[in-house]
C-alpha positions in Angstrom: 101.2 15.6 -101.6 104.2 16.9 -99.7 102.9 15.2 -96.3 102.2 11.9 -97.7 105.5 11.6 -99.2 107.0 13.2 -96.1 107.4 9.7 -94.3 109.3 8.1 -97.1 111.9 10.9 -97.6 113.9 10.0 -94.7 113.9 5.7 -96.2 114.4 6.6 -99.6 117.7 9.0 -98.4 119.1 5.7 -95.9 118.6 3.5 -98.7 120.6 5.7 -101.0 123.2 6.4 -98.8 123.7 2.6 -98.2 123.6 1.5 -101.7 126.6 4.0 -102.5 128.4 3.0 -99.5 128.1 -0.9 -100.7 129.3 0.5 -104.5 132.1 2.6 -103.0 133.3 -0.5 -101.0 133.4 -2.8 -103.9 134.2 -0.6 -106.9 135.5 2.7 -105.8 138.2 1.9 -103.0 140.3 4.9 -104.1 138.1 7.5 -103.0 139.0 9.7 -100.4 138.0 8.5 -96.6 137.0 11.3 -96.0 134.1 11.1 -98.6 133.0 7.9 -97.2 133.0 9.1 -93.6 130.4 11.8 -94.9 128.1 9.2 -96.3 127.9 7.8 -92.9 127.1 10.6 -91.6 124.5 11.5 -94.2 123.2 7.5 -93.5 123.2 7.1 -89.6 121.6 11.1 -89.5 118.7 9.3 -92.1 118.2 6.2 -89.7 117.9 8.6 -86.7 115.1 10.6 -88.8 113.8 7.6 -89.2 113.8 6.3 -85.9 111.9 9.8 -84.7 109.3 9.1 -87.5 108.5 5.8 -85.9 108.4 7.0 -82.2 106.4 9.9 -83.3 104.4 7.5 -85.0 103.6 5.0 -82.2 102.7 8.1 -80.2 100.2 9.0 -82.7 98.7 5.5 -82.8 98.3 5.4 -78.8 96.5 8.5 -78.9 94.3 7.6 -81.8 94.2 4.1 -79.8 92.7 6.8 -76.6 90.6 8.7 -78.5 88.8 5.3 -79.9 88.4 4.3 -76.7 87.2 7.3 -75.6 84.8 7.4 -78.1 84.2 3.9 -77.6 83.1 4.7 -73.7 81.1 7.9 -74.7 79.2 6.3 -77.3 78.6 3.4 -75.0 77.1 5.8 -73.0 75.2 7.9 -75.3 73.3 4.6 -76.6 72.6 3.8 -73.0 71.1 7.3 -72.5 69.2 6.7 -75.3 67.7 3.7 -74.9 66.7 5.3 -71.1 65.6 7.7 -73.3 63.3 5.4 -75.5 62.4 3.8 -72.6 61.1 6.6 -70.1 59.5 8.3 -73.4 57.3 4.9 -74.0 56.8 4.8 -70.0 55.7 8.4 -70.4 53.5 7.9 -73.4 51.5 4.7 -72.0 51.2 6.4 -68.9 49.7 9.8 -70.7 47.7 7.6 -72.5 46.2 6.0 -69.3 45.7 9.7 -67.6 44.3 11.5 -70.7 41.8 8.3 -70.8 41.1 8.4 -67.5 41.7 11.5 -65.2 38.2 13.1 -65.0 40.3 16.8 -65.0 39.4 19.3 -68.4 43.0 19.9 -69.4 43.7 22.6 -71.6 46.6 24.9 -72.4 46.5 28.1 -74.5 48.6 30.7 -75.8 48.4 34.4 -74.9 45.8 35.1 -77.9 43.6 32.2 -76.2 43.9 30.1 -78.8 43.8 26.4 -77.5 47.0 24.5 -78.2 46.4 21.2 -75.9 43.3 19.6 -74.2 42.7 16.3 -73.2 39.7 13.9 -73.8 37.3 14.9 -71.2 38.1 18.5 -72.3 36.6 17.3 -75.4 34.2 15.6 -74.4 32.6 18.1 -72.2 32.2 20.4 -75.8 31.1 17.4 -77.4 33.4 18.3 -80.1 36.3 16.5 -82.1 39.6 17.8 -81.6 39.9 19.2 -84.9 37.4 21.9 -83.9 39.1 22.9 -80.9 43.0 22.6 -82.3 44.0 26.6 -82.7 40.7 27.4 -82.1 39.6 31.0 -79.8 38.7 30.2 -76.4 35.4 32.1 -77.4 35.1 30.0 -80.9 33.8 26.8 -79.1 33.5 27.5 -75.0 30.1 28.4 -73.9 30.0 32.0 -72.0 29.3 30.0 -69.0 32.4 28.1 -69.4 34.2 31.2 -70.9 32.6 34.4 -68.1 35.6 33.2 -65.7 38.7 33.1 -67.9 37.4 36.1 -69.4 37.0 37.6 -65.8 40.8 36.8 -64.3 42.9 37.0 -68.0 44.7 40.1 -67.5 45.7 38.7 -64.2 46.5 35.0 -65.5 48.8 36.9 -67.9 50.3 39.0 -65.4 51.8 35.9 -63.9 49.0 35.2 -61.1 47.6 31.6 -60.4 44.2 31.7 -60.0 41.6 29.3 -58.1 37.6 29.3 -58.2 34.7 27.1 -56.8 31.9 27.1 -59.4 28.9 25.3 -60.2 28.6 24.3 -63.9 25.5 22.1 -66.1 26.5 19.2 -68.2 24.7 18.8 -71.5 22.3 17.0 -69.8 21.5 19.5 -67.1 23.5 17.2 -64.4 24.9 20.1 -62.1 28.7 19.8 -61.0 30.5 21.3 -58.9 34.0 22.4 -60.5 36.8 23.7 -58.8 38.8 25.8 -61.4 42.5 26.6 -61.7 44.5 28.6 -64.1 48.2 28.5 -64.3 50.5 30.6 -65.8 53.3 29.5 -68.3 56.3 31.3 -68.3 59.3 30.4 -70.8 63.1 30.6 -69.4 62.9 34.6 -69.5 60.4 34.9 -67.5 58.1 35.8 -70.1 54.4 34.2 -70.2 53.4 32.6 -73.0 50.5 31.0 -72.1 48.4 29.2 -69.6 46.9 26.1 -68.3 43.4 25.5 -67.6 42.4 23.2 -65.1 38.4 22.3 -64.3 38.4 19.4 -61.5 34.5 18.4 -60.8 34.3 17.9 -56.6 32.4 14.8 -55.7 32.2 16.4 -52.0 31.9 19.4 -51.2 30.6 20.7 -48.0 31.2 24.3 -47.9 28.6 26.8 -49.1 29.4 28.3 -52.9 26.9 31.2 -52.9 28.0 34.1 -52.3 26.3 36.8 -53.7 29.1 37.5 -55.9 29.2 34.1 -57.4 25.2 34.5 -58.4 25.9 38.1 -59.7 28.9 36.4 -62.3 27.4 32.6 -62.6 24.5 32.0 -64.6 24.4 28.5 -63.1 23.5 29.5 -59.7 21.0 31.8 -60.6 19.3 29.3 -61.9 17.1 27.4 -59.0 14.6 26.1 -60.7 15.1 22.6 -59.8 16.0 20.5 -56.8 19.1 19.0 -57.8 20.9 22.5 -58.5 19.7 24.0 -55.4 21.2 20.9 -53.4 24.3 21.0 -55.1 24.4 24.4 -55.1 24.1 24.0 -51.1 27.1 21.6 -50.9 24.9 18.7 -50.8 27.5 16.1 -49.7 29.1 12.9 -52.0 27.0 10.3 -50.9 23.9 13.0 -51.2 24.8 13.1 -54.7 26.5 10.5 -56.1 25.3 7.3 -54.1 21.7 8.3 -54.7 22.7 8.8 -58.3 24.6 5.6 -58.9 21.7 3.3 -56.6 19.0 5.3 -59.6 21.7 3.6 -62.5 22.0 0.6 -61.1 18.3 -0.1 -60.6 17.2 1.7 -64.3 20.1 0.0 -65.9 21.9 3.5 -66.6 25.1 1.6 -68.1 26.4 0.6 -71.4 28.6 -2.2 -71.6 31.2 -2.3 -74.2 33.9 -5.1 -75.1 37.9 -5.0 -76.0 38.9 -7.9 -77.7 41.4 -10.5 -77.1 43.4 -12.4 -79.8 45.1 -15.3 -79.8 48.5 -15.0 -80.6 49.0 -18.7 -82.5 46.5 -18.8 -85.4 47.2 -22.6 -85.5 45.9 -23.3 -81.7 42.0 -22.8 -82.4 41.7 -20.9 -79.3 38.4 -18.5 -79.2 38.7 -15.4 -79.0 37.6 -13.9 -75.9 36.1 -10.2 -75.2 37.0 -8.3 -72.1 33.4 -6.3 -70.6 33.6 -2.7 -69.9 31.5 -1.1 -68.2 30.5 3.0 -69.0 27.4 4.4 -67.1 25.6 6.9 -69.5 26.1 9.5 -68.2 30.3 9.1 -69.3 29.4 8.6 -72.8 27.6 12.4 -72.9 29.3 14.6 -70.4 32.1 15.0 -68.4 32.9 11.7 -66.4 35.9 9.3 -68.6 35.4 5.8 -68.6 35.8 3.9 -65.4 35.5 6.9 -63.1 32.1 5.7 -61.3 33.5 2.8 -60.4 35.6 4.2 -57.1 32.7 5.6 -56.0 30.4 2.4 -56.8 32.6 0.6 -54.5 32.8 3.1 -51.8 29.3 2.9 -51.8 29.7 -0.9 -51.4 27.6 -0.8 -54.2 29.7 -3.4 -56.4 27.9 -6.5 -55.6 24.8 -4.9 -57.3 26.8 -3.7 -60.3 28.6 -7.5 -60.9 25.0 -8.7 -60.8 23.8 -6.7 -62.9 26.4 -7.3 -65.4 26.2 -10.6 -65.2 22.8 -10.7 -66.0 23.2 -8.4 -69.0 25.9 -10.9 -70.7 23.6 -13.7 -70.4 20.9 -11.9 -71.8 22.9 -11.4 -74.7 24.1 -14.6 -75.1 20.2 -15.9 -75.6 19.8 -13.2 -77.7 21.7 -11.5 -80.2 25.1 -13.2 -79.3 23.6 -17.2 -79.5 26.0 -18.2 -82.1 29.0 -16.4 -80.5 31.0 -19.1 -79.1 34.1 -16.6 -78.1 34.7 -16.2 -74.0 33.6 -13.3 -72.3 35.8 -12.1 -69.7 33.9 -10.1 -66.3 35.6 -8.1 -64.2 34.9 -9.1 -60.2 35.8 -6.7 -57.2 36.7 -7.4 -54.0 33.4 -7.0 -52.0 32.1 -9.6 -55.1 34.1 -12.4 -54.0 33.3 -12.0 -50.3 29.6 -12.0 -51.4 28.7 -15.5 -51.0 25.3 -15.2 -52.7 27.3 -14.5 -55.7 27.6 -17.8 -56.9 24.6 -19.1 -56.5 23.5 -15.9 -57.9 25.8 -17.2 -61.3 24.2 -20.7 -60.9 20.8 -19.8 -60.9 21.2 -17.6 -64.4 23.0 -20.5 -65.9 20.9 -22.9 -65.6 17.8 -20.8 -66.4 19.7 -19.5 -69.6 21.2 -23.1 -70.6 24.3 -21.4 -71.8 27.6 -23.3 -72.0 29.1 -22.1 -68.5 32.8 -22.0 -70.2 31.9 -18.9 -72.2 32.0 -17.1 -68.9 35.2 -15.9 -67.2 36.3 -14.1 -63.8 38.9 -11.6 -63.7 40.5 -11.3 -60.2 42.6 -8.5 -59.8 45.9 -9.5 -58.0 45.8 -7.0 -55.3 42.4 -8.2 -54.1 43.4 -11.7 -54.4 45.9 -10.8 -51.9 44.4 -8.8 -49.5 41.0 -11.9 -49.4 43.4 -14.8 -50.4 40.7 -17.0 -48.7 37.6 -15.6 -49.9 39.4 -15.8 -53.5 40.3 -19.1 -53.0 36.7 -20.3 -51.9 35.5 -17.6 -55.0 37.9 -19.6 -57.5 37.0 -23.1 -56.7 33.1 -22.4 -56.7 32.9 -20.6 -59.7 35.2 -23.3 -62.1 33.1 -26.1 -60.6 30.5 -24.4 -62.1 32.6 -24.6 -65.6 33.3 -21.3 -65.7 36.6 -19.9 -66.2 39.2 -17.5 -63.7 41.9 -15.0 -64.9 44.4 -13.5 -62.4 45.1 -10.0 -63.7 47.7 -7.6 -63.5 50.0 -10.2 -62.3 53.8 -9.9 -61.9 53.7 -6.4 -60.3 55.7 -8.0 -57.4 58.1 -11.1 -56.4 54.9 -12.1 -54.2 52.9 -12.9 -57.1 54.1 -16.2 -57.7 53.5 -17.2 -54.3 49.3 -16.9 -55.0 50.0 -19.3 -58.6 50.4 -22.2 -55.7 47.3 -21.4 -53.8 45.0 -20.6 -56.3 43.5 -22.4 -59.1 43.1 -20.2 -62.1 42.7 -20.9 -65.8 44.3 -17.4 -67.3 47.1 -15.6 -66.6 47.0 -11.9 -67.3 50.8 -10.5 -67.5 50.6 -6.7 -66.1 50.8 -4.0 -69.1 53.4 -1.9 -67.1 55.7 -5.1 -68.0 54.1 -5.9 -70.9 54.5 -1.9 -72.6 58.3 -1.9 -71.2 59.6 -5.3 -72.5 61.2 -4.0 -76.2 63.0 -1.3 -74.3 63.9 -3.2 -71.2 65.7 -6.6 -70.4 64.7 -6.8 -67.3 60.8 -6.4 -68.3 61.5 -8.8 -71.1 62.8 -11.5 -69.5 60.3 -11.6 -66.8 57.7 -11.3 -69.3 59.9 -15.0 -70.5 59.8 -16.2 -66.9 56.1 -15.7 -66.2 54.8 -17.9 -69.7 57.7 -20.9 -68.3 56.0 -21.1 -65.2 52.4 -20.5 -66.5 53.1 -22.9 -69.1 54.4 -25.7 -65.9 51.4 -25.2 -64.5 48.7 -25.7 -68.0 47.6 -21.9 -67.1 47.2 -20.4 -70.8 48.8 -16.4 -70.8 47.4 -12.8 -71.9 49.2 -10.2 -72.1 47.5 -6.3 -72.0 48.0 -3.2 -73.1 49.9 -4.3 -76.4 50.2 -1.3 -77.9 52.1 -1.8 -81.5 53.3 -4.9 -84.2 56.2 -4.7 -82.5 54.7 -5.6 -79.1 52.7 -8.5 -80.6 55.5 -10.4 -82.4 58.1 -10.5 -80.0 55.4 -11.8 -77.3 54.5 -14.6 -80.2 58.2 -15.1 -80.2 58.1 -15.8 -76.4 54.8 -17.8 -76.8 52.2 -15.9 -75.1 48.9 -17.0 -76.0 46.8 -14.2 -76.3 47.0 -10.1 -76.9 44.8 -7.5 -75.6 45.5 -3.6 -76.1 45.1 -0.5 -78.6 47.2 -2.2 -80.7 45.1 -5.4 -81.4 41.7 -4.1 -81.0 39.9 -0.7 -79.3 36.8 -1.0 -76.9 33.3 -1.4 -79.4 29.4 -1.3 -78.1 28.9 -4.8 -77.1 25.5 -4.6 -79.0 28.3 -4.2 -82.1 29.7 -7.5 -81.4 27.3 -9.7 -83.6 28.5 -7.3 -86.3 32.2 -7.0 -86.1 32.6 -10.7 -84.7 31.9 -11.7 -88.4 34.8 -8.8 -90.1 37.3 -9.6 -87.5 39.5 -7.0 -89.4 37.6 -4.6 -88.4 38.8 -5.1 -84.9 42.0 -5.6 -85.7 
């Protein structure tokens, strides 16, 4: 109580002093001048109180006035850290999204008791188990003893702090041999101290040392095992195009694949567009063992095998658009590499199937990659008019991954526009993303080119790129990749998708 009056002692005293000084003056003019000198005293020593007060005052306000500032600049900066923050974090997740999808590594990390605390989904899938019965589980609860013999072999050393690396031989559930090289990496925490370790399994498409030593027969049950031709070849170090050409020519030829479909909404429910259905492409053997989705495909088109594969999916499609999809009228969008559109047999290839099937020619569409539009602009160019004469549709994809891009818009004539999902996963936590996200539907929109945007991963995502105007979505967040043979199915329970 004393410091909040505090201030106001020093007025009330001045004011006081000067309301007896007036009385004396008017009523009292006998008093003694020395009296009256006091009072002045008394009142000029209260003004210079006062007069301190206020300077001490203004000093306070200036530095509360600096320390707002400060604060001002510091929790500028703290909310700029923090949207960085947000920002590299959703970079990060997308991007370990993508890997743990797609890198054809088994992850793993356990603790000291072996107890798995992390694995990926070709870890997973190589168990053929769901994570819930690997989560916390002993190495020993769920790993065979041939996937087991080596940890079990080096632990003492792995915990010791050494980083050890092997060259094995391993079957899949379906007897398919691979060859695996094997690390294990210690983890140490900031003391030094480990606390667990990494397990890395990376299956070698070439190889072309010899793996059998008499040591590795004596402590791998895989290579003691010769009973058929394909182990003892791999075994050997049969090369990658011993193994895996001959293996993806058998595929292609038996029809070894499984085609499933990611759909594609439209973002306006008032424009009537269809809904169109992305085709993926798995070969079996990825749905049962080790190899993720997609990972054949470098290797199909090392082979120059590519051709074969866009023909044969092609093919497929129509087939099921006599058959079981003949009253799906939504567009199905094919993916075409870049020894496809330099295949000029191609087209006349699509032709021939379209006018023996009699389907509507619009329900098919092309998806160019950028970077191979680039790299064959005339090829794509020649591939782009052909193929829409025929009535079928073209999508540019991943565009906006450089300032180039815009320059192929002028040269090419495309009906779709797929934005790039690095932009496209960015755009709520970066300006710059966003407003070239804003820039890319203006021009496509000059131009009558309708716009998709991938890898849409939340609600979030989806509304503000209605709010731009982009006219369709693609991603986890609107729909996950289903069978095609599904289709007829979900097509009529679109929530299911959705």
């Amino acid at each position: 109580m004393l410091n909040t009056i505090k201030p106001f002692i020093s007025v009330g005293v001045a004011l006081f002093l000067a309301t007896t000084l007036i009385i004396v003056d008017f009523y009292l003019n006998d008093i003694a001048i020395f009296w009256i000198a006091v009072l002045w005293i008394f009142l000029f020593s209260a003004i210079l109180v006062m007069l301190g007060q206020f300077i001490h005052a203004e000093k306070e306000i200036q530095n509360y006035s600096s320390q707002l500032t400060a604060n001002k600049e510091r929790l500028t900066n703290e909310i700029k850290h923090r949207l960085w923050a947000e920002k590299t974090t959703a970079e990060t997740k997308a991007k370990s999204q993508i890997i743990d999808e797609n890198i054809p590594v088994l992850l793993a990390y356990f603790n000291t008791e072996q107890r798995c605390r992390y694995h990926n989904r070709i870890f997973r899938r190589w168990f053929g188990l769901k994570p819930d019965q690997i989560d916390g589980a002993l190495l020993q609860e769920f790993a065979s003893e041939e996937f087991s013999s080596s940890i079990q072999n080096h632990i003492d050393d792995i915990l010791s702090g050494k980083t050890i690396h092997e060259e094995r031989v391993m079957k899949s559930a379906k007897g398919f041999p691979y060859i695996f090289t094997e690390q294990y990496v210690p983890h140490q925490d900031n003391k030094g101290k480990i606390i667990g370790f990494y397990t890395l399994h990376t299956p070698r498409a070439q190889d072309n040392k010899r793996i059998t030593s008499k040591n590795d027969q004596a402590t791998n049950p895989a290579l003691e095992n010769k009973d058929t031709n394909t182990t003892q070849k791999a075994i050997n170090g049969l090369s990658q195009a011993d193994i895996t050409a001959d293996r993806i020519a058998q595929a292609i030829k038996g029809g070894e694949f499984n085609l499933y479909c990611q759909r594609i909404i439209a973002l306006d429910s008032n424009s009537l567009l269809p809904d169109h259905y992305e085709i993926l492409i798995r070969m079996a053997e990825e749905e049962n063992n080790l190899m993720p989705p997609g990972s054949f495909l470098p290797l199909v088109d090392q082979f120059k095998m590519m051709p074969e594969l866009d023909r044969w999916v092609v093919n497929h499609i129509i087939k099921c658009l006599t058959t079981f999809l003949k009253e799906n009228r939504s567009v199905f969008c094919l993916n075409v590499a870049r020894d496809t559109l330099c295949d000029k047999t191609f087209i006349d290839f699509i032709q021939d199937k379209l006018q023996k099937s009699k389907i509507p020619a619009h329900l098919l569409c092309f998806e160019i990659e950028e970077l191979d539009a680039e790299s064959h602009l005339n090829e794509t160019i020649l591939f782009s008019n052909k193929i829409r004469e025929l009535g079928c549709l073209v999508t540019l994809c991943s565009f906006g991954q450089n300032t180039a891009s815009m320059n192929l818009l002028k040269k090419l004539k495309i009906d779709y526009l797929k934005i790039d999902g690095s932009i496209i996963c960015n755009m709520l936590n970066n300006d710059e993303d966003h407003m070239r996200v804003k820039g890319i539907n203006q021009i496509a929109r000059r131009l009558n080119i309708k716009t998709i945007a991938e890898l849409v991963e939340n609600d979030e995502t989806t509304a503000k790129l209605s709010e731009i105007g982009i006219n369709f979505a693609q991603g986890f967040g609107i729909a996950r990749p289903c069978p095609l043979d599904n289709l007829d199915t979900l097509s009529k329970k679109p929530e299911i998708l959705s």
